[in-house]
C-alpha positions as CSV (number, residue, x, y, z in Angstrom):
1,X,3.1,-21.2,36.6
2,X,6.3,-20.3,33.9
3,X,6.5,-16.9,35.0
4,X,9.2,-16.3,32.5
5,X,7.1,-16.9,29.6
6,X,4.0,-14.8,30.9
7,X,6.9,-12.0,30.8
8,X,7.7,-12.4,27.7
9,X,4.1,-12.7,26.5
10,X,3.6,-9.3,28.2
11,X,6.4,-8.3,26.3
12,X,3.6,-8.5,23.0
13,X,4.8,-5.1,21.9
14,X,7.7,-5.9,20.0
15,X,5.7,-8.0,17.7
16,X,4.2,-4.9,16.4
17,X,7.4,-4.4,14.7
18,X,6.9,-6.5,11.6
19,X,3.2,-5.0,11.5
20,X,4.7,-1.8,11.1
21,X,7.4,-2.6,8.2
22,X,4.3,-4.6,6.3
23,X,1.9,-1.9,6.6
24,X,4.5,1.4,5.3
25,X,5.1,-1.0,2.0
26,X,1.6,-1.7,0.9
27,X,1.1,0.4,-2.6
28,X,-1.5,1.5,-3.6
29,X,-1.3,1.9,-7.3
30,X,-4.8,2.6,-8.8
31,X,-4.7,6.6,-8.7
32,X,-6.6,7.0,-12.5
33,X,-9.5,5.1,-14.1
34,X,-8.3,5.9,-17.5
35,X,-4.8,4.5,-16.7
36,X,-6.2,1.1,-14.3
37,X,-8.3,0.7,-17.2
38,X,-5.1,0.1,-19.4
39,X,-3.6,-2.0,-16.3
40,X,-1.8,1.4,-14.9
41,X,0.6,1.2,-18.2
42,X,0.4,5.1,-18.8
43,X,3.7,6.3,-18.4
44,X,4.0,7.5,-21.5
45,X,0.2,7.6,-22.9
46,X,-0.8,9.9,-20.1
47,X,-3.7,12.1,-21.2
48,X,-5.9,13.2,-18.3
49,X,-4.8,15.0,-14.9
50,X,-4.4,11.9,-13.2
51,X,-0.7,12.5,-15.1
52,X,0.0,14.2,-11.8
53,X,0.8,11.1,-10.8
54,X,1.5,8.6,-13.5
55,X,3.8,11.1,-15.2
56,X,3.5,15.0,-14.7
57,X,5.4,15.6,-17.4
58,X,2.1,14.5,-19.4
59,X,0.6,17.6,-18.4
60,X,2.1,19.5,-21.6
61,X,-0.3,17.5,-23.6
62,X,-3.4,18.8,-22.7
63,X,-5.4,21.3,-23.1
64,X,-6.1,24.4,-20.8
65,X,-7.7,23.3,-17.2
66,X,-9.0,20.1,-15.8
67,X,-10.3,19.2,-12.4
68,X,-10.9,15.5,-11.7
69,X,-12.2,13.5,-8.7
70,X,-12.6,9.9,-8.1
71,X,-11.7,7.5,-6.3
72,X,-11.8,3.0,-5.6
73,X,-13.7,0.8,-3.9
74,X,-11.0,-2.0,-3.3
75,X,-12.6,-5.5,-1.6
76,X,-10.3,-7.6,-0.2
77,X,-10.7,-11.5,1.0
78,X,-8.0,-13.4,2.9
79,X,-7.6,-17.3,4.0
80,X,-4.6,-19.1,6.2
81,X,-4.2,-22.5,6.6
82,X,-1.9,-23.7,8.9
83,X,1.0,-26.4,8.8
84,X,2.6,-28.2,12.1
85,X,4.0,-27.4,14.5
86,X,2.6,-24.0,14.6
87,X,-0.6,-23.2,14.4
88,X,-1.0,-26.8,13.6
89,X,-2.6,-28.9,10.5
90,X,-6.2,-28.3,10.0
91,X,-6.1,-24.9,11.2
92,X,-7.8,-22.3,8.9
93,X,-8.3,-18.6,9.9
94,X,-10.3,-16.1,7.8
95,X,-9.7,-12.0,7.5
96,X,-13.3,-10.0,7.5
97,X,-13.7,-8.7,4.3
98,X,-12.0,-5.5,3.7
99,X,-13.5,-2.5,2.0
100,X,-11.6,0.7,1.3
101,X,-12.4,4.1,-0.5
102,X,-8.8,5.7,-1.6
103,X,-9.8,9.0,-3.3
104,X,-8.2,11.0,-6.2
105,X,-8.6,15.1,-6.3
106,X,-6.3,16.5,-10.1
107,X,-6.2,19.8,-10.7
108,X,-4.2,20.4,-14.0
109,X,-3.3,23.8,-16.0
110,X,-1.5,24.3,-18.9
111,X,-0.6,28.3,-19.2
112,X,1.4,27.7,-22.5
113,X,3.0,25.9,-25.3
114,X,6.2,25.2,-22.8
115,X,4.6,25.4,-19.5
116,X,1.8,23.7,-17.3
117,X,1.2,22.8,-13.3
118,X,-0.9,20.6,-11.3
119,X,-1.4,19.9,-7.5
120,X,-3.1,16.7,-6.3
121,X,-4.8,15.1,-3.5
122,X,-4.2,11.4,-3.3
123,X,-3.8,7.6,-1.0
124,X,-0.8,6.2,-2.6
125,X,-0.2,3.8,0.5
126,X,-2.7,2.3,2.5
127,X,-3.4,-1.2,4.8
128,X,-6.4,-2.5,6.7
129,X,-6.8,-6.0,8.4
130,X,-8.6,-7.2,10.3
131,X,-8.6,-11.0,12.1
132,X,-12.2,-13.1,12.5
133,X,-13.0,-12.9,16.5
134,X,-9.8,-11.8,17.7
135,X,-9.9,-13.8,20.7
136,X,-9.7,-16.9,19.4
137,X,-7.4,-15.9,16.2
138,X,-4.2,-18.0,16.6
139,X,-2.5,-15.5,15.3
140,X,-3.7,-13.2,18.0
141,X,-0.2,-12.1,19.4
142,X,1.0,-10.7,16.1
143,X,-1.9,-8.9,14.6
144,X,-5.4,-8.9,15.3
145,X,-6.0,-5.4,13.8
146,X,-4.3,-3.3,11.8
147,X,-4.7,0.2,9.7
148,X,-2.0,2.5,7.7
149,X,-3.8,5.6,6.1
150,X,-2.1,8.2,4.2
151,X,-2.8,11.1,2.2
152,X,-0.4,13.2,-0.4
153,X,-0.5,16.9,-1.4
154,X,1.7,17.5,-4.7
155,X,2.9,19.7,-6.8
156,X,4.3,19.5,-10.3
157,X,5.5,22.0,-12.7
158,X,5.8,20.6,-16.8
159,X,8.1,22.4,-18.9
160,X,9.0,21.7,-22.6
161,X,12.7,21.8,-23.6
162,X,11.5,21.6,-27.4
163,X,8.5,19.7,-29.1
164,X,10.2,16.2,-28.3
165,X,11.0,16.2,-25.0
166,X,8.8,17.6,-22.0
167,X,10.4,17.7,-18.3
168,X,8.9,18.0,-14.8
169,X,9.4,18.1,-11.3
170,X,7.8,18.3,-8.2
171,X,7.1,17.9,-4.3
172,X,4.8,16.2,-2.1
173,X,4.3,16.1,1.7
174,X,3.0,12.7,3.0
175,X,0.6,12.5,5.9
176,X,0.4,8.9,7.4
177,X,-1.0,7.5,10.2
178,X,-1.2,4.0,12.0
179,X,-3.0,1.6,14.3
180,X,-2.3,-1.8,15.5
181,X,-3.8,-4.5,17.9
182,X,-3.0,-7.5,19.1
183,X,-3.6,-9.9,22.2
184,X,-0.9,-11.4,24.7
185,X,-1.6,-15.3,26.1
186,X,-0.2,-17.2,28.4
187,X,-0.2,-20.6,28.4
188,X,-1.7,-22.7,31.5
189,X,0.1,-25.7,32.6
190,X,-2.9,-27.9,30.7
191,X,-1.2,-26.2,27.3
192,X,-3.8,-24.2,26.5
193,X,-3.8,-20.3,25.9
194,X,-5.0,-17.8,27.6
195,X,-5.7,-14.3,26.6
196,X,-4.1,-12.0,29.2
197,X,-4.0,-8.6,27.9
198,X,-4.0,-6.2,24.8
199,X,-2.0,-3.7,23.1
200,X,-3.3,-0.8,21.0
201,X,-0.4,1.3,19.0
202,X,-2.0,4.8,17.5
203,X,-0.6,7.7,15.7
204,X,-1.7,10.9,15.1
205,X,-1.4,12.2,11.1
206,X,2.5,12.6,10.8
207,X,4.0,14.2,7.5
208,X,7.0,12.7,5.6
209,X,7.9,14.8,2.1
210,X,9.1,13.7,-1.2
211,X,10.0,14.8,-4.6
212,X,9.2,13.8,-8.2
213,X,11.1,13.8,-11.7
214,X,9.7,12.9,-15.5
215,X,10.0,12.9,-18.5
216,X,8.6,12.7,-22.1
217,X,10.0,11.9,-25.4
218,X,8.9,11.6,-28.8
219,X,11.6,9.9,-30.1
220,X,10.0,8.9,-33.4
221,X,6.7,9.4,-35.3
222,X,3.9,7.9,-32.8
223,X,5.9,6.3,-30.6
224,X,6.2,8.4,-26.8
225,X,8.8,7.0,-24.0
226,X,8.2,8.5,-20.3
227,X,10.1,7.8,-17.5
228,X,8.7,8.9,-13.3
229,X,11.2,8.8,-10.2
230,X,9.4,9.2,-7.2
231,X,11.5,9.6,-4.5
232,X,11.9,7.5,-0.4
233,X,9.7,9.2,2.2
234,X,10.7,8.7,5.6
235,X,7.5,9.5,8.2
236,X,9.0,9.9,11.9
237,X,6.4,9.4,14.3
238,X,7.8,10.5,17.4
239,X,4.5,11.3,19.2
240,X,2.8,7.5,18.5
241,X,0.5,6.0,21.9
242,X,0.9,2.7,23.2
243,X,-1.7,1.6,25.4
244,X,-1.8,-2.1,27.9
245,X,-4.7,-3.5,29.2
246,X,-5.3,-6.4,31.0
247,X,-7.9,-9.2,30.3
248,X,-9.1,-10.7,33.4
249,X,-8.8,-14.9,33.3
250,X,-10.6,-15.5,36.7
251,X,-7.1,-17.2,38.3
252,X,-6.3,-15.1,40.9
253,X,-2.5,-16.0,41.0
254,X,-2.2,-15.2,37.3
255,X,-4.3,-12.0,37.4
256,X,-2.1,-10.8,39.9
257,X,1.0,-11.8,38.1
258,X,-0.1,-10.5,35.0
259,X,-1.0,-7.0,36.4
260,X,2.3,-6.8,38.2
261,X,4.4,-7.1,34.7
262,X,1.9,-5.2,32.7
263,X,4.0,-1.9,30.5
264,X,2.1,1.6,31.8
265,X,0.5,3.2,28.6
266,X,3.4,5.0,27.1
267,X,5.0,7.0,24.0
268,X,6.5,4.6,21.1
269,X,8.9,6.2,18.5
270,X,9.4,4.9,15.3
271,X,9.8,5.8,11.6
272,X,7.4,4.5,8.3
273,X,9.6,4.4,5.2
274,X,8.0,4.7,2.1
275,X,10.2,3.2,-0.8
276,X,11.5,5.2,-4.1
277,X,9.9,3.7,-7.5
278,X,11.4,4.0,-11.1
279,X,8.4,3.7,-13.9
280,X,9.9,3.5,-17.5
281,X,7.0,3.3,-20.7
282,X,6.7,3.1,-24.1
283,X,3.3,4.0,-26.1
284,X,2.8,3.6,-29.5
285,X,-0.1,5.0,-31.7
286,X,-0.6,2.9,-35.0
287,X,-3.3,4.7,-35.8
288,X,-5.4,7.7,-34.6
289,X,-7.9,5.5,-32.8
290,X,-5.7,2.9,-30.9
291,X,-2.9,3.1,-28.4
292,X,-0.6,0.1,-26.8
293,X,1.6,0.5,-24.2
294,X,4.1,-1.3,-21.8
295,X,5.3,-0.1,-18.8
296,X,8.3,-1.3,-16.0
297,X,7.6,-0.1,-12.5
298,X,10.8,-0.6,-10.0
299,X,10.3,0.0,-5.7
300,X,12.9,0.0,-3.9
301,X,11.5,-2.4,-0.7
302,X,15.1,-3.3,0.0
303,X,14.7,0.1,2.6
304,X,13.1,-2.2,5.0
305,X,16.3,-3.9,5.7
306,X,15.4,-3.5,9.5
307,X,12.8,-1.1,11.4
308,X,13.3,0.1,15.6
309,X,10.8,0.7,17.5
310,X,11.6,2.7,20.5
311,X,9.6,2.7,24.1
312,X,11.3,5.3,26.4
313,X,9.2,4.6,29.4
314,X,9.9,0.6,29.0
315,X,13.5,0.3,27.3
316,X,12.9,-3.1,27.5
317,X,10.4,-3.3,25.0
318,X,12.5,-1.6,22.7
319,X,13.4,-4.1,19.6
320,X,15.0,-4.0,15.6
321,X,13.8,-6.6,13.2
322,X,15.2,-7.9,10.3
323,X,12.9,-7.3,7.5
324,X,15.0,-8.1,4.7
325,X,12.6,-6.8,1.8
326,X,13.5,-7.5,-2.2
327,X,13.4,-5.0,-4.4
328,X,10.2,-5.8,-6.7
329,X,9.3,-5.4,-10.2
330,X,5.7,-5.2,-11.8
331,X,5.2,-5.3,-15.6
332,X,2.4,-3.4,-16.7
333,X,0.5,-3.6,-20.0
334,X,-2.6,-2.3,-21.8
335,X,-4.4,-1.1,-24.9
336,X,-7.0,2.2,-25.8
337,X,-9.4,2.0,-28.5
338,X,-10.9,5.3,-29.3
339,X,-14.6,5.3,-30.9
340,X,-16.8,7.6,-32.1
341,X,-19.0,8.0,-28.8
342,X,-17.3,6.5,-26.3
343,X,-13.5,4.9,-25.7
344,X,-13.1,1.1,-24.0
345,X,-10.0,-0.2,-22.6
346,X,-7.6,-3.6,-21.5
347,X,-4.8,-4.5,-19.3
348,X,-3.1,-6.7,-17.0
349,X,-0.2,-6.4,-14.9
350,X,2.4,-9.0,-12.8
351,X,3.5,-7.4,-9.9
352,X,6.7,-9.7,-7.9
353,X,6.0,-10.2,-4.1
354,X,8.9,-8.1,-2.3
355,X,8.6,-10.2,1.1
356,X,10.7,-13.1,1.9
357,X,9.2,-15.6,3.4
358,X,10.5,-15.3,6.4
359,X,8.6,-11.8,6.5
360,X,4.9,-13.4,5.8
361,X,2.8,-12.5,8.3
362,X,-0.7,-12.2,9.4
363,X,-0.6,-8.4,8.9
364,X,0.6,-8.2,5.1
365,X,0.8,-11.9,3.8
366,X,2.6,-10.7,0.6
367,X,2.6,-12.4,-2.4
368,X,3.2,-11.8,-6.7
369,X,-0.3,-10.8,-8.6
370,X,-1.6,-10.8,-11.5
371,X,-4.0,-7.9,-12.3
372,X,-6.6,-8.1,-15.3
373,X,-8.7,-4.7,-15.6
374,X,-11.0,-3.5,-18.3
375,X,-11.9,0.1,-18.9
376,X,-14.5,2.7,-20.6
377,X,-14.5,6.3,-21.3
378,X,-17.2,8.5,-22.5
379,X,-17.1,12.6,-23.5
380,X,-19.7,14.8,-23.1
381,X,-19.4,18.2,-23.9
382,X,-16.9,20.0,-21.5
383,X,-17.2,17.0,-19.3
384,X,-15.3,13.5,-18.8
385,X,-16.3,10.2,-17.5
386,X,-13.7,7.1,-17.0
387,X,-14.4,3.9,-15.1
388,X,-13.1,0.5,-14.7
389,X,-12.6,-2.5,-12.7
390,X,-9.9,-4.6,-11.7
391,X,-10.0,-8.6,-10.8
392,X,-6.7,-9.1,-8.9
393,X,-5.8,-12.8,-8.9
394,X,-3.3,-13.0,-6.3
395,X,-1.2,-16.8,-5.8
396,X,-1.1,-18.6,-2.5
397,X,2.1,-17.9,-0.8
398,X,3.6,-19.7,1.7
399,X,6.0,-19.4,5.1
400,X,7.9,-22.2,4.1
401,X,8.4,-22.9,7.1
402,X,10.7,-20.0,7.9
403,X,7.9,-17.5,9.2
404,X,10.7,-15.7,12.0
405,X,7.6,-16.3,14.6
406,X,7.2,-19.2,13.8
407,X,3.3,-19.1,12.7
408,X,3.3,-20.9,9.5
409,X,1.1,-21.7,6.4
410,X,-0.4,-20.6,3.5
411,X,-2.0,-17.6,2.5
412,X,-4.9,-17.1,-0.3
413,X,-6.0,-14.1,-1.0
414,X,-8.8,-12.2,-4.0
415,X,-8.8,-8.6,-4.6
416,X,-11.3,-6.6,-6.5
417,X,-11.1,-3.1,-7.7
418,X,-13.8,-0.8,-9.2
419,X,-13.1,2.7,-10.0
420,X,-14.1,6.0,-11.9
421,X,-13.3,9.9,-11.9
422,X,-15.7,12.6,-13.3
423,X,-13.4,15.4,-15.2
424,X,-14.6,19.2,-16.4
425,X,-12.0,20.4,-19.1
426,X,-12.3,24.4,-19.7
């Protein structure tokens, strides 16, 4: 029996590491049906209270209160195919399909010409995988399941240094929590593996708090610029639960072995950074009825340089990993055409992986999408409907043979979005 390398199975923990750095830098973007029905280019063409997010400044522009709620149904589907020597030619692995609800809650106010607020309620990061039949995933001892969940509170005041140019600012406090599985084996001398034990990583809700600053200009005669910072947000869960156990094999003499070097359930420590972004647009009105827009959104994923994770029962299992995250770019675009009765929309987006490829993994296989979406709008009386959907087409990505596990292939992967907020104006 290689003793050494059951230890060092048992030592599984560590490899929720990367799980962790994948999960804090998944985006969710789609926070507005108006604006996802213009491919979330509203920047600067902001014109409903989910400006609270896009660009608070926006709130200036509209008139007295609005409450909105909404929300996405997001479907996910994920393939891997592996490559030699590791996981091996042939070998295909499928995610279940995902299905998430991130909701939206705007409440805006404008008390003046110069002055309006709004508080918000929304899930601007968010993650869930999960691996067909665990057990046999061979991917097992990275990730077999895997869930960030978040919610924001902000505020945002809107002031108007003159007609042309409209400021804001704001706060937020960021409530996130995670959970992670994942399966240790241990290979038999006949080469096989063997699933040994489990690992289960929880957090309670944690809060992590931010700030925002916009703009928007009128520079000339319908044409609007807008600019949103929104700034890092570090979450330090010093409270999180790691619990072992064991999976019975039926071999005595590895049973034994196993529960000798099995960690006690214990405390973990770590910290969830959530990257800064810098959105810059331009809108431009030819006409009454139509509306064009192009928008550059900047994160900052070069903050997962490294991430610790921090066991102080088992010191040994404490480990930092090289993430190594690019800072990405996504170019947005879209068009609103205004009708008599009702208002329709298009858009698409690019949106640059931020991953290297050494940083693929089965958790968060990142990779550059495209995102076509098409939109409607329809008025009635005091009240506001917007809906859309979103067909995210998003390009196989491979490890190129640098996955820093070792587990290499390529990843495909579809994402659809369908959305809509119901809005009373008063």
């Amino acid at each position: 029996m290689n003793t050494s390398r059951m230890v060092r199975a048992l030592a599984f923990a560590t490899l929720l590491v990367p799980t962790l750095a994948s999960a804090a830098g998944y985006g969710i973007y789609e926070q507005g049906a108006a604006a996802i029905g213009m491919g979330g280019a509203y920047i600067a063409s902001a014109h409903d209270a989910s400006a609270q997010f896009y660009n608070p400044a926006a709130m200036l522009g509209l008139k007295g209160k609005e409450m909105s709620l909404g929300g996405t149904w997001l479907t996910t589907r994920t393939s891997f195919a592996g490559v030699s020597p590791y996981p091996g030619n042939g070998v295909t692995e499928e995610m279940k399909s995902g299905n998430f609800f991130p909701p939206t809650f705007y409440w805006t106010n404008r008390l003046s010409q110069r002055l309006a607020y709004g508080v918000g309620l929304n899930a601007p990061f968010g993650l869930g995988v999960e691996w067909q039949d665990p057990s046999t995933f061979t991917g097992r001892e990275r990730v077999t399941k895997a869930q960030l969940q978040s919610i924001d509170g902000s505020f945002n005041l809107a002031w108007a240094a003159n007609p042309k140019l409209w400021l804001a600012g704001g706060v937020n406090a960021r409530y996130a929590k995670v959970e992670l599985n994942n399966i240790a084996t241990f290979i038999t001398s006949g080469g096989a593996p063997v699933n040994v034990s489990s690992a289960k990583l929880t957090s309670d809700y944690t809060p992590g708090y931010g700030f925002h600053l916009a703009m928007l200009a009128k520079p000339a005669k319908n044409v609007r610029v807008g600019a949103n910072y929104r700034s890092e947000i570090r979450v330090k869960i010093d409270d999180g639960k790691a619990a072992f156990t064991q999976i019975l094999t039926g071999n005595t003499a590895l049973d034994a072995a196993v529960a000798a070097g099995l960690p006690a359930n214990q405390g973990v420590k770590t910290e969830l950074v959530f990257p800064a972004s810098m959105a810059v647009g331009v809108a431009w009105d030819p006409s009454p009825e139509w509306t064009y827009e192009i928008d550059g959104v900047f994160t900052q994923w070069s903050a997962f340089d490294k991430l610790t994770l921090t066991f102080p029962t088992t010191n040994s299992l404490n480990k930092t990993l090289q993430e190594d995250y690019r800072d990405q770019a996504a170019v947005r675009v879209g068009v609103e055409h205004r009708l008599a009765t009702y208002t329709y929309r298009f858009g698409y987006y690019f949106d640059a992986a931020a991953a290297p490829p050494e940083s693929v993994t089965p958790l968060l296989p990142d990779a550059s999408r495209h995102g076509v979406t098409v939109g409607y709008g329809k008025t009635f009386g005091n009240w506001s409907l917007d809906a859309y959907n979103l067909f995210l087409f998003v390009e196989k990505r491979s490890t190129e043979g640098v996955e820093r596990d070792g587990y290499n292939g390529t990843y495909k992967s579809y994402v659809n979005a369908l959305g809509a907020n119901l809005a009373y104006h008063w």
